[in-house]
C-alpha positions in Angstrom: -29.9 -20.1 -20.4 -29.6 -18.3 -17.3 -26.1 -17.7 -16.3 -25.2 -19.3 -12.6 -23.5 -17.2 -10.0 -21.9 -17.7 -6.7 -21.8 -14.9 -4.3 -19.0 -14.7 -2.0 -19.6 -12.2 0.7 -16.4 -11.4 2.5 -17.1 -10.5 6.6 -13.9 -12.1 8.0 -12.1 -8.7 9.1 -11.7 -7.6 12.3 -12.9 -4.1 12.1 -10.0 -2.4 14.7 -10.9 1.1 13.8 -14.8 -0.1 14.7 -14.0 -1.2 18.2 -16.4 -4.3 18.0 -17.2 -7.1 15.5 -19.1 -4.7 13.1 -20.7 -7.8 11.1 -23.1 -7.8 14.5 -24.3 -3.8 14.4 -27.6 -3.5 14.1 -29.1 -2.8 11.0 -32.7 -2.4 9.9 -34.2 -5.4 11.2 -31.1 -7.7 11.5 -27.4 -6.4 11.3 -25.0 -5.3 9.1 -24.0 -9.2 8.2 -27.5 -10.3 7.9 -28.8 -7.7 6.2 -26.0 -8.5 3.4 -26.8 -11.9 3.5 -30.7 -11.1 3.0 -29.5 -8.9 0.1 -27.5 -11.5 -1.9 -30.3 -14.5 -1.2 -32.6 -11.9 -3.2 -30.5 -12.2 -6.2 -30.8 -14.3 -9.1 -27.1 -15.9 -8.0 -27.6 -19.5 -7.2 -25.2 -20.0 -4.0 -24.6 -17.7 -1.4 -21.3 -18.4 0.7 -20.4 -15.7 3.7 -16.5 -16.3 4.6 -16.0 -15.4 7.9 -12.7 -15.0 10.0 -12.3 -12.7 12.7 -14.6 -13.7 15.4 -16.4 -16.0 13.6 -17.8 -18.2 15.9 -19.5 -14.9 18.1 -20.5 -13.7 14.4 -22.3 -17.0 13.4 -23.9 -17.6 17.0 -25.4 -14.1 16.5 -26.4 -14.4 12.8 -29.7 -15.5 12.3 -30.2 -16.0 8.4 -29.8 -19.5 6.6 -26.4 -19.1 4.5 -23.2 -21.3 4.2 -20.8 -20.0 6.3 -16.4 -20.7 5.6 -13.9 -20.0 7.7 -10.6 -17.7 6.3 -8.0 -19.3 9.3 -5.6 -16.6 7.3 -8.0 -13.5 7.5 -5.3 -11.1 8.4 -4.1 -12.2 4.4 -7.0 -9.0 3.9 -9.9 -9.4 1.5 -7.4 -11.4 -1.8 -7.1 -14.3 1.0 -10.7 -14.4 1.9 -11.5 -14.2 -2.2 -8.8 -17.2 -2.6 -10.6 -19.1 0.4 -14.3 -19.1 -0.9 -12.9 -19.6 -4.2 -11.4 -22.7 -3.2 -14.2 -24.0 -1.4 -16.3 -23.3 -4.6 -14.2 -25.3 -6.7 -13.9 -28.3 -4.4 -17.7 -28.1 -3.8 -20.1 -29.6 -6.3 -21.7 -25.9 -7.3 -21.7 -25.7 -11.1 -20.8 -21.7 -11.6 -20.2 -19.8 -14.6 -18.6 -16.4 -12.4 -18.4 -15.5 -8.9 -19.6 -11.9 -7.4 -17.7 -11.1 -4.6 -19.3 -8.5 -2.0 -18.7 -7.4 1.4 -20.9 -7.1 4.5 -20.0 -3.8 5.1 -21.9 -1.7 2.3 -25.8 -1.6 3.0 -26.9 0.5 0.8 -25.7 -2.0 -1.7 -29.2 -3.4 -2.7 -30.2 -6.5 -4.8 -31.2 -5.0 -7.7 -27.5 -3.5 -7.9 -26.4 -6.9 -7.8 -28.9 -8.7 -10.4 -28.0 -6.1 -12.9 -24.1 -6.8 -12.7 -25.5 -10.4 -12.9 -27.7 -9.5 -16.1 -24.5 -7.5 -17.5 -22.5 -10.4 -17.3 -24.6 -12.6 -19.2 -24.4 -10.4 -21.7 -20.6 -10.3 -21.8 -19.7 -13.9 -20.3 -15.8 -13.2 -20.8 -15.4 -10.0 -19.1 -15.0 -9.1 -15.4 -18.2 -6.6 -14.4 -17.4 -4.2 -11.5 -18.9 -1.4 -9.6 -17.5 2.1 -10.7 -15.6 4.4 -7.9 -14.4 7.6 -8.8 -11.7 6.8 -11.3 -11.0 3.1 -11.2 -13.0 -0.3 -10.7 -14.4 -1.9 -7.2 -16.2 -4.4 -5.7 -19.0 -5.4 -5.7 -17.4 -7.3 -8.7 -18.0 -10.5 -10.6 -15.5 -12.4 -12.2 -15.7 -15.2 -14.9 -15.0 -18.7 -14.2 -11.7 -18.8 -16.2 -10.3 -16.1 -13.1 -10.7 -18.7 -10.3 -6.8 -19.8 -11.1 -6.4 -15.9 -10.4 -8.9 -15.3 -7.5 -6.7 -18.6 -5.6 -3.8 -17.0 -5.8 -5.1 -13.7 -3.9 -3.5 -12.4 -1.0 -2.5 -9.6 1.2 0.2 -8.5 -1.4 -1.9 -8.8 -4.3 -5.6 -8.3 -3.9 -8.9 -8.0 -5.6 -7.9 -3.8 -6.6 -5.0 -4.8 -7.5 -6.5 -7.5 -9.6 -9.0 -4.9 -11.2 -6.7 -2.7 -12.1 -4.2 -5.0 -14.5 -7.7 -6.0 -15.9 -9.0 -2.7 -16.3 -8.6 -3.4 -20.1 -11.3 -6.4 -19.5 -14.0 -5.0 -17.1 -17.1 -3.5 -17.7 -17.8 -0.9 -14.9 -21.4 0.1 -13.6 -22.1 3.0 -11.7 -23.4 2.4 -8.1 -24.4 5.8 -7.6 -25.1 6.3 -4.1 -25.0 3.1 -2.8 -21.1 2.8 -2.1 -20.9 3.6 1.5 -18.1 1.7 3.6 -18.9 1.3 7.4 -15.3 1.5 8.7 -15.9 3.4 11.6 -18.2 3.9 14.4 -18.8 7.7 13.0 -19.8 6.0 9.5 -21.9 3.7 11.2 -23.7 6.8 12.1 -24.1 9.0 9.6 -25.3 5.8 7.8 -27.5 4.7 10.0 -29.0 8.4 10.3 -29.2 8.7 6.2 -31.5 5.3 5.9 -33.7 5.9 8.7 -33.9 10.0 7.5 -34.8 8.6 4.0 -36.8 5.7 5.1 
């Protein structure tokens, strides 16, 4: 039996060193938000939830694709209390889940076929976290089992999702993402990024 997964994508920050809500910059034919959104509905996962926080009533208005959208009231908690907030609402929804991939709305190069094959490695290893490989230690996009949603609630500014990976680091099966990790944390790597798909595309 096919394993079920919820997706959390995070997009509540308020991306200061951007300038402007950078959920909302344009990308291919939607925006960096949407375009994140259209990735994870692609997947085999069956729920897609997009916390939002910072401006999130400009950044729904403006969002065009069908997805449940939360609200983080605490989103300057950083990405553990956006984790802990869609986690909650998971659990007090009436989605039957065996693990939860958590990815953010601010890596496009992140594809779906990325994300079905940490979904395809975790059903072969249903105990074990499965995360994406950075130079020398474990990121997100990650998916967690079930039994770490006591964990995941407990997320915060303090203690987040790295630091989560790495006192699991024993635990998690890493994949390589290759060339697909690419944050857009600035208006200069909204650029070059923007420049690198449309050169290769």
């Amino acid at each position: 039996m096919p394993h079920r997964i919820a997706i959390l994508i995070l997009a509540a920050g308020a991306s200061t060193r951007m300038g402007q809500p950078k959920q909302l910059l344009p990308w291919k034919d939607t925006t960096l938000l949407g375009h994140a959104i259209q990735t994870a509905k692609s997947t085999d996962a069956i729920e897609v939830v997009t916390v939002l926080g910072a401006n999130a009533k400009l950044i729904q208005s403006q969002i065009k694709e069908e997805v449940i959208f939360i609200q983080n009231t605490s989103w300057q908690s950083g990405l553990g209390g956006s984790i802990a907030c869609g986690t909650e609402w998971l659990l007090q929804s009436n989605i039957e889940f065996d693990g939860i991939l958590i990815t953010l709305a601010d890596q496009p190069l992140i594809d779906f076929k990325y994300l079905d094959k940490l979904i395809s490695t975790f059903s072969e290893h249903t105990d074990r976290i499965i995360a994406t490989t950075y130079k020398n230690r474990a990121g997100v996009p990650a998916l967690f089992p079930k039994k770490y949603v006591n964990t995941l609630l407990k997320l915060d500014k303090d203690f987040g999702a790295k630091h989560l990976l790495e006192q699991e680091q024993d635990t998690i099966i890493t994949i390589p993402a290759e060339n697909r990790i690419s944050d857009v944390d600035t208006e200069e790597d909204y650029k070059q990024l923007k420049n690198k798909n449309e050169f290769e595309n």
